[in-house]
N, CA, C and O atoms as a GROMACS GRO file, in nm:
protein
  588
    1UNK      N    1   1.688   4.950  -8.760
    1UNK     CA    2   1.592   4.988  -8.656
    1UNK      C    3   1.630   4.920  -8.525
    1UNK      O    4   1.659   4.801  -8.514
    2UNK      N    5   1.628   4.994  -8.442
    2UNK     CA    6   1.687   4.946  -8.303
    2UNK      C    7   1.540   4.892  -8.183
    2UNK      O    8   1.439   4.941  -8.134
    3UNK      N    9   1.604   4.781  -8.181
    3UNK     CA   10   1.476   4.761  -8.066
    3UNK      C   11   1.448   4.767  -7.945
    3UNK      O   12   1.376   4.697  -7.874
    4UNK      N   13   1.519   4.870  -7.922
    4UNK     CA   14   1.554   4.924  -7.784
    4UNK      C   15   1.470   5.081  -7.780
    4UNK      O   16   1.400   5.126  -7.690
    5UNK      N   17   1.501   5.135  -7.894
    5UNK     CA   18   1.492   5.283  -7.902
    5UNK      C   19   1.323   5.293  -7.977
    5UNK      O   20   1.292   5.224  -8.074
    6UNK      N   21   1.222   5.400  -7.904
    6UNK     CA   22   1.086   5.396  -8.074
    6UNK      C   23   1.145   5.452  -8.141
    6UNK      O   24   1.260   5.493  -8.132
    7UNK      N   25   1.056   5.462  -8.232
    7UNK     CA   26   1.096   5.506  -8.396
    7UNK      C   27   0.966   5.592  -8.373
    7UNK      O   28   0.857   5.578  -8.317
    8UNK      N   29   1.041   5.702  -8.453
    8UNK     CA   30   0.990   5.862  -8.474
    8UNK      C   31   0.983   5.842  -8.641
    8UNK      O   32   1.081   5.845  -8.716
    9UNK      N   33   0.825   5.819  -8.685
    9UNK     CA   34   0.849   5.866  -8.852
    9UNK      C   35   0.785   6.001  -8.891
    9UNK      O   36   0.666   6.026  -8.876
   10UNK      N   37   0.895   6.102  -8.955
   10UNK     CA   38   0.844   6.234  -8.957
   10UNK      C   39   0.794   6.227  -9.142
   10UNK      O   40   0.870   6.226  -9.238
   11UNK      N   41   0.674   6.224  -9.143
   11UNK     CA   42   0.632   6.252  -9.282
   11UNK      C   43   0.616   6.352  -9.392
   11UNK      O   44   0.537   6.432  -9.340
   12UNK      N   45   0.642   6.396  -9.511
   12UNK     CA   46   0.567   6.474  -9.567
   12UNK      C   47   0.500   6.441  -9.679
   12UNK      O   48   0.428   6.343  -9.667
   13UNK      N   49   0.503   6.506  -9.811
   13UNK     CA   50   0.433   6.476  -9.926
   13UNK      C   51   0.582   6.422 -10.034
   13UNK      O   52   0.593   6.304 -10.065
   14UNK      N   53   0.660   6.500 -10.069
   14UNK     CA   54   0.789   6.412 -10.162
   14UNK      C   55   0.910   6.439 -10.030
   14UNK      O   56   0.992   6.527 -10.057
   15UNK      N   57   0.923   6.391  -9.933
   15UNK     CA   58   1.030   6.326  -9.907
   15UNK      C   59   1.160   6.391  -9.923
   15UNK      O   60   1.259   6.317  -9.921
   16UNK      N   61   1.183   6.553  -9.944
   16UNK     CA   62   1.259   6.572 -10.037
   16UNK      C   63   1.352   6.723  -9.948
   16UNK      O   64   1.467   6.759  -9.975
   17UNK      N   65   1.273   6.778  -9.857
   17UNK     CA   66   1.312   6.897  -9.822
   17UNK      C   67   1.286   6.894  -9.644
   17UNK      O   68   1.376   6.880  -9.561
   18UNK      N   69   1.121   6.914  -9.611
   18UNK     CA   70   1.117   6.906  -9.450
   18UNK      C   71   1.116   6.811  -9.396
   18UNK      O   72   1.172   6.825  -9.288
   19UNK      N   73   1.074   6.697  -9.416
   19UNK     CA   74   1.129   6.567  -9.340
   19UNK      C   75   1.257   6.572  -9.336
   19UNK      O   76   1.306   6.612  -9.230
   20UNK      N   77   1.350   6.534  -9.448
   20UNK     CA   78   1.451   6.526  -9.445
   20UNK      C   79   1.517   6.651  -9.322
   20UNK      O   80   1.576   6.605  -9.224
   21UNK      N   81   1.506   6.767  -9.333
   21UNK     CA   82   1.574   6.877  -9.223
   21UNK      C   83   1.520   6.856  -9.072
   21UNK      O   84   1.565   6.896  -8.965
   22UNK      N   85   1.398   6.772  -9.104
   22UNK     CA   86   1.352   6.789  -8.933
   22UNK      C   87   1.424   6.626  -8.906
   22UNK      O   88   1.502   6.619  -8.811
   23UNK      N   89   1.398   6.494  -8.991
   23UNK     CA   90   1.504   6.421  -8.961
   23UNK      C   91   1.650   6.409  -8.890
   23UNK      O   92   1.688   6.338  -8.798
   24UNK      N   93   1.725   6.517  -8.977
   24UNK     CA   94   1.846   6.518  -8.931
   24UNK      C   95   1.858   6.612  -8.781
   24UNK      O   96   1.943   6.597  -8.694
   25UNK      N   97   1.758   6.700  -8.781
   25UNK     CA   98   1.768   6.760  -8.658
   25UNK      C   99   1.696   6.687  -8.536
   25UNK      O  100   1.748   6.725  -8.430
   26UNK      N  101   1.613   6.610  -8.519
   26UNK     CA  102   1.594   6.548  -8.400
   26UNK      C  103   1.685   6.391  -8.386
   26UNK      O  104   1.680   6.320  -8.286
   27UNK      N  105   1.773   6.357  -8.520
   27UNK     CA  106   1.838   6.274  -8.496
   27UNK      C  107   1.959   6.355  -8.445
   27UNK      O  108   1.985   6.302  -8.336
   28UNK      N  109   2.014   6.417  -8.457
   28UNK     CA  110   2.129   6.513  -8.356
   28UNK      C  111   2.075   6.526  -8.245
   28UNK      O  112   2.128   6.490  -8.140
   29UNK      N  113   1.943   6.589  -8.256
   29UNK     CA  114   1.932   6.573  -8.066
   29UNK      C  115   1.857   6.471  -8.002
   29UNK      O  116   1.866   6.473  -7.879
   30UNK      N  117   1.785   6.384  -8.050
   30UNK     CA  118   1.753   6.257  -7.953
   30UNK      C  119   1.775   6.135  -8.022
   30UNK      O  120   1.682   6.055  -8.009
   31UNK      N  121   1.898   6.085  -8.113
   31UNK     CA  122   1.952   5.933  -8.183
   31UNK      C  123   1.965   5.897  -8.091
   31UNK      O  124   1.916   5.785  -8.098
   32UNK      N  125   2.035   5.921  -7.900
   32UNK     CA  126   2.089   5.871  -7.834
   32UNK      C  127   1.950   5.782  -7.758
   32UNK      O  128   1.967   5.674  -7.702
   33UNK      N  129   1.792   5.861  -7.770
   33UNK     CA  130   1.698   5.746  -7.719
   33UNK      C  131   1.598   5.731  -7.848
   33UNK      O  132   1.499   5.659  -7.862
   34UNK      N  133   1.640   5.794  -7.909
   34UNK     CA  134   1.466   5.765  -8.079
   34UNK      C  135   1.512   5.735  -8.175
   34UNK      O  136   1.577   5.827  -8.225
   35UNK      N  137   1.512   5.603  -8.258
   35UNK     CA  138   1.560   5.611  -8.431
   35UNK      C  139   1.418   5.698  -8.435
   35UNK      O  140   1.310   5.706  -8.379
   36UNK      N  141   1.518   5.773  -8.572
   36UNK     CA  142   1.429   5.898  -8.602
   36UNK      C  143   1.419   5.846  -8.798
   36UNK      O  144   1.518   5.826  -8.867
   37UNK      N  145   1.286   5.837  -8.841
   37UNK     CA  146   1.337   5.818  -9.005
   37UNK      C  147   1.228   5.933  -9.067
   37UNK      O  148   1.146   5.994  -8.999
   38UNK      N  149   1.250   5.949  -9.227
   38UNK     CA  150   1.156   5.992  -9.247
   38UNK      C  151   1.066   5.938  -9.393
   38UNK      O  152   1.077   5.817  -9.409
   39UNK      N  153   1.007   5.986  -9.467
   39UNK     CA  154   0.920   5.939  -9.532
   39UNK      C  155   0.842   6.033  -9.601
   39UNK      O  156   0.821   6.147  -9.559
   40UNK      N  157   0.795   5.982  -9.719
   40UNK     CA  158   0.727   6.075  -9.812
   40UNK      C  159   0.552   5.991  -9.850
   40UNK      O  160   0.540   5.869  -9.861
   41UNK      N  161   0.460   6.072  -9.861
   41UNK     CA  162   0.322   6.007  -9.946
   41UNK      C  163   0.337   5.984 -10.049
   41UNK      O  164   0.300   5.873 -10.085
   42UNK      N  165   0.395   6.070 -10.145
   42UNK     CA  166   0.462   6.059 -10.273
   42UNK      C  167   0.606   6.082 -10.285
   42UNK      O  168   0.630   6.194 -10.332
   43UNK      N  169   0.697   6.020 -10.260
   43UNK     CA  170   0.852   6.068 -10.253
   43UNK      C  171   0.856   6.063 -10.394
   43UNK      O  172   0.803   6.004 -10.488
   44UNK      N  173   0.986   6.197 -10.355
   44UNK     CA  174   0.989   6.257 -10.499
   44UNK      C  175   1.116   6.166 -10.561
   44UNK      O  176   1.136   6.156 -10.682
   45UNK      N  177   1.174   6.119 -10.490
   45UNK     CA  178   1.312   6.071 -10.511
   45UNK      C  179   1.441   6.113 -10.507
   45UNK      O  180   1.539   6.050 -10.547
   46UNK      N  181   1.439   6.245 -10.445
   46UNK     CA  182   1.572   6.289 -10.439
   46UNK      C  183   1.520   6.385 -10.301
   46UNK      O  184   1.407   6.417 -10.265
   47UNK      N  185   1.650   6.413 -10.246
   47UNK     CA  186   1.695   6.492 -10.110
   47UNK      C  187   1.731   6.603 -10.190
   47UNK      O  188   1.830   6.613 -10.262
   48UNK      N  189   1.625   6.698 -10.166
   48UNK     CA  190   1.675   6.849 -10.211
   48UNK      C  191   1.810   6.935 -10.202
   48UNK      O  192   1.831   7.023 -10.118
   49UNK      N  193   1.881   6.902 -10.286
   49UNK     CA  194   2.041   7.004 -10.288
   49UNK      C  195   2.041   7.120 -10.167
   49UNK      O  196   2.136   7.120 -10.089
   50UNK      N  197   1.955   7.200 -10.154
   50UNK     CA  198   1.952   7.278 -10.062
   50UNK      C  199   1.916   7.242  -9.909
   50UNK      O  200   1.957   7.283  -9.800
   51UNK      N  201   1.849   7.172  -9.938
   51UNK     CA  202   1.813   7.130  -9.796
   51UNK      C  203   1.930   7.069  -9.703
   51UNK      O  204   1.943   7.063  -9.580
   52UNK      N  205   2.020   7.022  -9.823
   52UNK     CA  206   2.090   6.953  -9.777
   52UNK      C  207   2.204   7.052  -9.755
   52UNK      O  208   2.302   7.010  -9.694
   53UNK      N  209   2.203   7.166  -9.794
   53UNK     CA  210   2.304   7.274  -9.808
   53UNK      C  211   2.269   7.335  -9.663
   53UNK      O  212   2.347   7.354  -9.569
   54UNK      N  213   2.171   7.353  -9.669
   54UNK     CA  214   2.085   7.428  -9.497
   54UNK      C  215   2.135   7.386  -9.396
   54UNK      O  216   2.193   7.457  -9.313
   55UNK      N  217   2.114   7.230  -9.386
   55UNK     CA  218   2.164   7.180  -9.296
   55UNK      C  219   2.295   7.162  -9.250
   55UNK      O  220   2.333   7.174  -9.133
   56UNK      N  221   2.393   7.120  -9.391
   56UNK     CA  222   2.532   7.142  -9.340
   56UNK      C  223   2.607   7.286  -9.293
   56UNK      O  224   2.720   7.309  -9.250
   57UNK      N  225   2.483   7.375  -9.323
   57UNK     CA  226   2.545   7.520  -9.256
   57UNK      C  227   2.529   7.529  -9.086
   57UNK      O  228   2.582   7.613  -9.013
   58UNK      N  229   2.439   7.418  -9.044
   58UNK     CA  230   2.483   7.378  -8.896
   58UNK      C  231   2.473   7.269  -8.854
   58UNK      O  232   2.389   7.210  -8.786
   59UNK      N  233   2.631   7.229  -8.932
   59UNK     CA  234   2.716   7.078  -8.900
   59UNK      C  235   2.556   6.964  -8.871
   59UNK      O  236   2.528   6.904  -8.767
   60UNK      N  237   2.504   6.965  -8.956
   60UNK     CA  238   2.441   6.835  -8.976
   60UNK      C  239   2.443   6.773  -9.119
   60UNK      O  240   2.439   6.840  -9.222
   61UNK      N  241   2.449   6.639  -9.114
   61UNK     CA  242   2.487   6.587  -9.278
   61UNK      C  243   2.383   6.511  -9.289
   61UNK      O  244   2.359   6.431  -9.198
   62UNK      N  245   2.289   6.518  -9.413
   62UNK     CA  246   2.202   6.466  -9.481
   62UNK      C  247   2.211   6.454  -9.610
   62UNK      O  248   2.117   6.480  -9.686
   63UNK      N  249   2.333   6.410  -9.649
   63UNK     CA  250   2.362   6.383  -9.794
   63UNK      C  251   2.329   6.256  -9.813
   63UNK      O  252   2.258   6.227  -9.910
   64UNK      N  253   2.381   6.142  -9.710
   64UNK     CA  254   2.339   6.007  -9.785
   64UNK      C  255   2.182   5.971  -9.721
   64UNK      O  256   2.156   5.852  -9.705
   65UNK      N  257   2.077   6.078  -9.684
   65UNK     CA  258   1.989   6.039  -9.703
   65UNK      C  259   1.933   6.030  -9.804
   65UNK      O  260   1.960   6.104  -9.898
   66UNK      N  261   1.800   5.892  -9.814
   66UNK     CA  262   1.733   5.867  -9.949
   66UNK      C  263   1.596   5.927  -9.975
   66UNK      O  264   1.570   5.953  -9.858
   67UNK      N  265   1.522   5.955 -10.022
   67UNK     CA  266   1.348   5.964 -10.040
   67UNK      C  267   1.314   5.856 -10.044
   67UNK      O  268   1.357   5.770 -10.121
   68UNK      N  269   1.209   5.842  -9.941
   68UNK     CA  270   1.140   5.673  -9.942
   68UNK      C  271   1.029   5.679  -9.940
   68UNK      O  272   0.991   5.797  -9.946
   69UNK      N  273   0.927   5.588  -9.933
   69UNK     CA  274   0.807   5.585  -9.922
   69UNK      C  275   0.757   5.597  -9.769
   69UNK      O  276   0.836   5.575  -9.678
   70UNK      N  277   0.631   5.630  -9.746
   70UNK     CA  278   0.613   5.576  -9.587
   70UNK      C  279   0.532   5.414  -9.574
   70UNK      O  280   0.508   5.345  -9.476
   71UNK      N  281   0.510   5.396  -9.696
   71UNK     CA  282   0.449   5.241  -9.694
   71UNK      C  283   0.589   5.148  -9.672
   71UNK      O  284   0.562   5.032  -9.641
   72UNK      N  285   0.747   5.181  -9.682
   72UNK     CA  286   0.838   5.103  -9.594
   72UNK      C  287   0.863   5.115  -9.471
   72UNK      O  288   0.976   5.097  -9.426
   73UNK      N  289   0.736   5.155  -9.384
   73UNK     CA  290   0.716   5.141  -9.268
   73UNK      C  291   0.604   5.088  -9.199
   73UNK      O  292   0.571   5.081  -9.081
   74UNK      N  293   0.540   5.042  -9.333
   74UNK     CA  294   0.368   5.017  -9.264
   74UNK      C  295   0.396   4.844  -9.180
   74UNK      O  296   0.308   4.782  -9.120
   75UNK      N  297   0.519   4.803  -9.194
   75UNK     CA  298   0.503   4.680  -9.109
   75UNK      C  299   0.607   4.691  -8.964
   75UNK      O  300   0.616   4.591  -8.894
   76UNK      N  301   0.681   4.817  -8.925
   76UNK     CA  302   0.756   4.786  -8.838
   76UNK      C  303   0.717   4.920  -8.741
   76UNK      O  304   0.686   5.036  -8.772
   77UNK      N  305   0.728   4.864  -8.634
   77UNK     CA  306   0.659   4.960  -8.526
   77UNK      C  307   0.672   5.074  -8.528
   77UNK      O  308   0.790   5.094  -8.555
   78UNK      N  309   0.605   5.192  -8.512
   78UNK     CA  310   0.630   5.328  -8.550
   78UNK      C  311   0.573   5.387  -8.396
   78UNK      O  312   0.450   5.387  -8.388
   79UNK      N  313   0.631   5.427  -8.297
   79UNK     CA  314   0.542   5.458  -8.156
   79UNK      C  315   0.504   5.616  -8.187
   79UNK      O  316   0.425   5.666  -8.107
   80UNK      N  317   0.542   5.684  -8.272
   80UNK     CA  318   0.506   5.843  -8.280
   80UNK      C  319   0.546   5.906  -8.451
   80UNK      O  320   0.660   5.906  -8.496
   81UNK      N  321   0.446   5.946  -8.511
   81UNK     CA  322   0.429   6.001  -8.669
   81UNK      C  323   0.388   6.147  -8.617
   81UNK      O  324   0.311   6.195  -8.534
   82UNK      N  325   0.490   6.196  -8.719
   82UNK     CA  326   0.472   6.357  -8.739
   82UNK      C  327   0.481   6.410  -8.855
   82UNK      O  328   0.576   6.406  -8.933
   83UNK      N  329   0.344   6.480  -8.868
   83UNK     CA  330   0.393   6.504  -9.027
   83UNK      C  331   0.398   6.649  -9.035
   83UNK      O  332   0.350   6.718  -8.945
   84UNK      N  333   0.459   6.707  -9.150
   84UNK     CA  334   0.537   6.812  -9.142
   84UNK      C  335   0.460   6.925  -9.244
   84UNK      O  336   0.480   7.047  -9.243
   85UNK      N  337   0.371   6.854  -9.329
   85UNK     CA  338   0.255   6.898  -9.417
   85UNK      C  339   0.172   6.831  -9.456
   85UNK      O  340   0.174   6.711  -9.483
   86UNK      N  341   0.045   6.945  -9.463
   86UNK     CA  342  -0.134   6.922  -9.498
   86UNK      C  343  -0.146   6.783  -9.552
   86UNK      O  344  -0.207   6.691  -9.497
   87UNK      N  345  -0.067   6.773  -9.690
   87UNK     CA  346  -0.083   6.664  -9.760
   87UNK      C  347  -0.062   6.543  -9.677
   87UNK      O  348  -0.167   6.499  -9.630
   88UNK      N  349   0.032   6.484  -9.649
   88UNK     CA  350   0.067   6.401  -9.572
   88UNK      C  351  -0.010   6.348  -9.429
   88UNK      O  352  -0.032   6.231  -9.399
   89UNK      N  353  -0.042   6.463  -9.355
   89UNK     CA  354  -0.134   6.422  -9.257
   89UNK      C  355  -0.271   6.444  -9.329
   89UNK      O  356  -0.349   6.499  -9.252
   90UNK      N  357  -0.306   6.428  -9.408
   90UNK     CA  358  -0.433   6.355  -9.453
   90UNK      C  359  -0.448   6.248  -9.498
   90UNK      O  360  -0.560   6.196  -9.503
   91UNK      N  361  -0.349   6.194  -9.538
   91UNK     CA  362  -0.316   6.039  -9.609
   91UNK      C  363  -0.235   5.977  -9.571
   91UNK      O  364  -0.176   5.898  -9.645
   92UNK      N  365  -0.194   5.999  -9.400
   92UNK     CA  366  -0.147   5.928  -9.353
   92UNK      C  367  -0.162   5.766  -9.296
   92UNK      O  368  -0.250   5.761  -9.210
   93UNK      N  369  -0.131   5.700  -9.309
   93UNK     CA  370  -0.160   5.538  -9.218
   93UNK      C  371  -0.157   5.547  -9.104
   93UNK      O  372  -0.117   5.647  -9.045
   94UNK      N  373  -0.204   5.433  -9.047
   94UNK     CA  374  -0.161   5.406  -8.861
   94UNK      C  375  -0.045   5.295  -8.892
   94UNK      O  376  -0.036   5.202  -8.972
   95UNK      N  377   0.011   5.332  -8.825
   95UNK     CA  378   0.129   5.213  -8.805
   95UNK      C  379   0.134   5.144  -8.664
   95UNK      O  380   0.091   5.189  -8.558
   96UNK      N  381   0.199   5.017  -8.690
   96UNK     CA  382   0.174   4.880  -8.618
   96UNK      C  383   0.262   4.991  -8.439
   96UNK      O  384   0.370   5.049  -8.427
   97UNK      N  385   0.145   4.970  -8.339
   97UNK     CA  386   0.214   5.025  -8.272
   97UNK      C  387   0.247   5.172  -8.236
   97UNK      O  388   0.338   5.212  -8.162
   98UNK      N  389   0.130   5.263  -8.322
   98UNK     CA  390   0.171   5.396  -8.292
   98UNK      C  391   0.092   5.449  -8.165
   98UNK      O  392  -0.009   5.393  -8.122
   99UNK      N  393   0.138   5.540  -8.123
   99UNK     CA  394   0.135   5.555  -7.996
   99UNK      C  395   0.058   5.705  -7.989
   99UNK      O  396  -0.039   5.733  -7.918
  100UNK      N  397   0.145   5.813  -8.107
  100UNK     CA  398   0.176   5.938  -8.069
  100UNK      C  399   0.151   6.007  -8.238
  100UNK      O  400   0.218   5.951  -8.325
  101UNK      N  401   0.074   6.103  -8.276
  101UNK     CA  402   0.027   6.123  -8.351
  101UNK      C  403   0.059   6.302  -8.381
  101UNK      O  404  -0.041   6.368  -8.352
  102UNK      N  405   0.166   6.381  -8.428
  102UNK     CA  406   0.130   6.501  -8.455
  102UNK      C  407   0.117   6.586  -8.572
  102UNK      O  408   0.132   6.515  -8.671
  103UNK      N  409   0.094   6.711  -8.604
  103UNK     CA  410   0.103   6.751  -8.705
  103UNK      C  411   0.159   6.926  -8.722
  103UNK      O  412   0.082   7.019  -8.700
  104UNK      N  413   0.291   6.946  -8.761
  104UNK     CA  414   0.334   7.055  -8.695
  104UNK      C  415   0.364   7.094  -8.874
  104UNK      O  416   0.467   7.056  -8.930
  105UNK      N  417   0.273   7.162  -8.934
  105UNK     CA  418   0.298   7.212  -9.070
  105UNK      C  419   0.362   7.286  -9.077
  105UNK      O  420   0.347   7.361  -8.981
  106UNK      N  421   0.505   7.347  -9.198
  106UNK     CA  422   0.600   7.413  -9.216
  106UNK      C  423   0.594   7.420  -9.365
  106UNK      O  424   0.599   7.332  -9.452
  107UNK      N  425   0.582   7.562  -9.370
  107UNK     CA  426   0.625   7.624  -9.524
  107UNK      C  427   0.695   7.542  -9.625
  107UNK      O  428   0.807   7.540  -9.573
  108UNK      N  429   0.707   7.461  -9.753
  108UNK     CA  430   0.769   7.384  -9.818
  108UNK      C  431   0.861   7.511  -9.913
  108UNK      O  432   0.823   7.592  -9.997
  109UNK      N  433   0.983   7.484  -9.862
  109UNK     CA  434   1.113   7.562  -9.932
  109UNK      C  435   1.081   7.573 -10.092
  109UNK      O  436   1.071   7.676 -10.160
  110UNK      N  437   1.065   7.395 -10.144
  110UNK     CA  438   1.088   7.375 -10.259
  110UNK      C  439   1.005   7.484 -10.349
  110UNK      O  440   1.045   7.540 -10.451
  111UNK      N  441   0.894   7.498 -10.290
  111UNK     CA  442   0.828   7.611 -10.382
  111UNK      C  443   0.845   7.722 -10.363
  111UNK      O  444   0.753   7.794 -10.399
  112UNK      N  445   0.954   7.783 -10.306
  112UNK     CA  446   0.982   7.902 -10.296
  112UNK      C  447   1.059   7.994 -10.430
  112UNK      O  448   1.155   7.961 -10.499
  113UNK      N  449   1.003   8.078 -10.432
  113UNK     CA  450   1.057   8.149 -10.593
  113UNK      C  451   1.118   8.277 -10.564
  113UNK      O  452   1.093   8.329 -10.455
  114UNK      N  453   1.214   8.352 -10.668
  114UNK     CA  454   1.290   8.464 -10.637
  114UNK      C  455   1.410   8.409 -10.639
  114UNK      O  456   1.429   8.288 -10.647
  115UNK      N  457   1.517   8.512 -10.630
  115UNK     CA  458   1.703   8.449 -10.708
  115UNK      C  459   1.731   8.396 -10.571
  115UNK      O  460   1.686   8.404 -10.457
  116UNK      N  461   1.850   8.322 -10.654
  116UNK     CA  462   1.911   8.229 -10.574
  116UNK      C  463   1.885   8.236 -10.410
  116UNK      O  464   1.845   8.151 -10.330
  117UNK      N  465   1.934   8.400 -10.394
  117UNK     CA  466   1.957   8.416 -10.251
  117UNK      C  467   1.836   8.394 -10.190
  117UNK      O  468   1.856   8.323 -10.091
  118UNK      N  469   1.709   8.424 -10.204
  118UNK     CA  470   1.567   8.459 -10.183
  118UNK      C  471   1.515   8.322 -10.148
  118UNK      O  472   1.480   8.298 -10.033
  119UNK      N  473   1.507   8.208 -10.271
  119UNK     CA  474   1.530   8.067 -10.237
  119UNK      C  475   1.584   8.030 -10.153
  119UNK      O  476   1.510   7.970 -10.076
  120UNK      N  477   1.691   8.034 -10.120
  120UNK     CA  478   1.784   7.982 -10.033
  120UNK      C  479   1.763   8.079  -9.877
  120UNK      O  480   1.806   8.018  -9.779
  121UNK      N  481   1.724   8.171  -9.856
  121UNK     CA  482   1.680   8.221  -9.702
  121UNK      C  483   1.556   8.177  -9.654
  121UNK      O  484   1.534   8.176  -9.533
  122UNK      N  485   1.451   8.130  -9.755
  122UNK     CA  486   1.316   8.055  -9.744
  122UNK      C  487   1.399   7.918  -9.680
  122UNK      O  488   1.374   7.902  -9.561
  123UNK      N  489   1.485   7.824  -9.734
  123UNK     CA  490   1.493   7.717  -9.680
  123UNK      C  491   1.569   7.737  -9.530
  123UNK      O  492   1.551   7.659  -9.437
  124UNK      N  493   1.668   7.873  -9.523
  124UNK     CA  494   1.709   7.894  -9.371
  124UNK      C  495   1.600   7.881  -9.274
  124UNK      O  496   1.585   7.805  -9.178
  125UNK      N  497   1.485   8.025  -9.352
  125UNK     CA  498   1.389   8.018  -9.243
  125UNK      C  499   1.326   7.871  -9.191
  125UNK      O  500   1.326   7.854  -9.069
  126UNK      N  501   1.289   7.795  -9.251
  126UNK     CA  502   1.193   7.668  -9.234
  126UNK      C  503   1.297   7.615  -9.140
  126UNK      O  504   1.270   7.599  -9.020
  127UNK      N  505   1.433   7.582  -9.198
  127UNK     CA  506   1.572   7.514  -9.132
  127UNK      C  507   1.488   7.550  -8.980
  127UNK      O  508   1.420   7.472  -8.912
  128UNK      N  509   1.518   7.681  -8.956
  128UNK     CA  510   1.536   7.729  -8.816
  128UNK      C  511   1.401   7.732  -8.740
  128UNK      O  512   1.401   7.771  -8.623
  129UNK      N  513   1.313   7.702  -8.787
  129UNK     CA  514   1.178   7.633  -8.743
  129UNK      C  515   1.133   7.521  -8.699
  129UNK      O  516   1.050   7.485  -8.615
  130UNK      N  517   1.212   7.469  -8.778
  130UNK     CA  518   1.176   7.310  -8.783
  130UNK      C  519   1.330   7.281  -8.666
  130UNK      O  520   1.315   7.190  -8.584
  131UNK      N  521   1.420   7.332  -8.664
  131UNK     CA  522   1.501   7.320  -8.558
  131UNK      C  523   1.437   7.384  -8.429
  131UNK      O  524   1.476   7.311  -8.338
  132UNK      N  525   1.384   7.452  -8.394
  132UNK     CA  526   1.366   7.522  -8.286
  132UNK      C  527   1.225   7.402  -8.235
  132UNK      O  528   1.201   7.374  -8.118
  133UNK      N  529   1.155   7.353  -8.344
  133UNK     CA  530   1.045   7.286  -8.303
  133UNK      C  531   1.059   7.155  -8.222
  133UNK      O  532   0.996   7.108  -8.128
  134UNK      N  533   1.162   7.117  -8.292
  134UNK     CA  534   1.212   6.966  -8.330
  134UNK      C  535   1.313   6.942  -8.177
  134UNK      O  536   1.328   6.832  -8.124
  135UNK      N  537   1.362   7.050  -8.135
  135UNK     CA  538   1.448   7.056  -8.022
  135UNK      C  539   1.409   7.090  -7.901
  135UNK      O  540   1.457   7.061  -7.792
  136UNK      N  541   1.294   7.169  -7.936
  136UNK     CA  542   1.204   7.145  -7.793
  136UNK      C  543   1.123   6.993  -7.789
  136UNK      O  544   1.122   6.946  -7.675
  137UNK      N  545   1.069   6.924  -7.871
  137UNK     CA  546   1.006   6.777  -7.830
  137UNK      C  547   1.122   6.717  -7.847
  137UNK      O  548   1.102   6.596  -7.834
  138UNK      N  549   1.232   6.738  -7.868
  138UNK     CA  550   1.365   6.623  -7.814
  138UNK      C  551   1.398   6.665  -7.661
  138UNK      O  552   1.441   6.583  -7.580
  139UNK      N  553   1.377   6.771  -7.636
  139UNK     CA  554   1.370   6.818  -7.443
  139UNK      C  555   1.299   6.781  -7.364
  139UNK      O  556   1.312   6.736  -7.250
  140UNK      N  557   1.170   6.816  -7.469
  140UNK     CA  558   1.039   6.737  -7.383
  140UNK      C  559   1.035   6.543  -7.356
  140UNK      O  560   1.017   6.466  -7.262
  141UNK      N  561   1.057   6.534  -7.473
  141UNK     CA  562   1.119   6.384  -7.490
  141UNK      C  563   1.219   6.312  -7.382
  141UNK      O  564   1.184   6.222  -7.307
  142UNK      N  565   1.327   6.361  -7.387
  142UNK     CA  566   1.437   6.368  -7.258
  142UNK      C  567   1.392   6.379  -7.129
  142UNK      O  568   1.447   6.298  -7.055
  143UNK      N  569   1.312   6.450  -7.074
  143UNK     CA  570   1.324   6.510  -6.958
  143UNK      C  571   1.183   6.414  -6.941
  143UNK      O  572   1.156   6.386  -6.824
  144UNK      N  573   1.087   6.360  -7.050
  144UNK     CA  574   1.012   6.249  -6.961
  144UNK      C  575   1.039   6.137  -6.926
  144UNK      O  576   0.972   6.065  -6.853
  145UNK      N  577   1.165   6.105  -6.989
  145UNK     CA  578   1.211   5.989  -6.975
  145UNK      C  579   1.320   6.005  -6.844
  145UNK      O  580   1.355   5.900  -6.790
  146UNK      N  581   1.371   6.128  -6.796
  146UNK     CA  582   1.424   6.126  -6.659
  146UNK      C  583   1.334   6.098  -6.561
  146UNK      O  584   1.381   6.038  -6.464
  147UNK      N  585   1.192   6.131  -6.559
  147UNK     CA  586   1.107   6.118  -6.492
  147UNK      C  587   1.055   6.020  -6.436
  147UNK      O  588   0.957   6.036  -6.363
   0.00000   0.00000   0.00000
């Protein structure tokens, strides 16, 4: 954790699919001013194979991310929590220092059913949601800090 930069914790319920994709995408576009982490209410313990497949289909790598808890954040400053589903922003904490509070819910891949391919265009779609979301508040982000 850098103490220069806030920390962005993007939450969900297991840790496993949209945190992780919205993680890696606002750490590509704002690592250079936000540690960005993420966090689960219940982490499931693993980084969803696909998710992680989604993402490397546009050059982002989230393989050696882990599933964690968000209680390994309840002691170090958190200036802005976003959670990514229902569950999660209801049982969310305040953390030491938060500033900035949102809640931008997105379809959970993992429960998506139908063959392979069908599965796997459910996690594109969310991918490209949660990118398009995630890259406008890294703009918005940017451009207040030129200000």
């Amino acid at each position: 954790m850098s103490a220069t930069k806030p920390t962005v914790l993007i939450l969900c319920t297991g840790n496993s699919c949209r945190s992780h994709m919205a993680e890696g995408i606002l750490r590509q576009a704002a690592g250079d001013f936000l540690n960005v982490e993420s966090a689960g209410s219940k982490p499931s313990g693993y980084v969803h194979p696909l998710a992680i497949k989604a993402l490397a289909e546009i050059g982002i790598d989230i393989s050696a991310h882990r599933s964690k808890s968000m209680n390994e954040f309840l002691s170090q400053p958190v200036e802005t929590v976003i959670t990514v589903c229902g569950n999660a922003d209801q049982v969310c904490p305040h953390y030491p220092g938060q500033v900035n509070r949102f809640h931008w819910p997105f379809d959970d891949p993992a429960h998506a059913t139908g063959t392979e391919d069908e599965v796997y265009a459910v996690f594109r779609r969310v991918r490209d949601e949660i990118k398009e979301k995630f890259e406008a508040y890294a703009n918005e982000r940017r451009q207040t800090l030129k200000a």
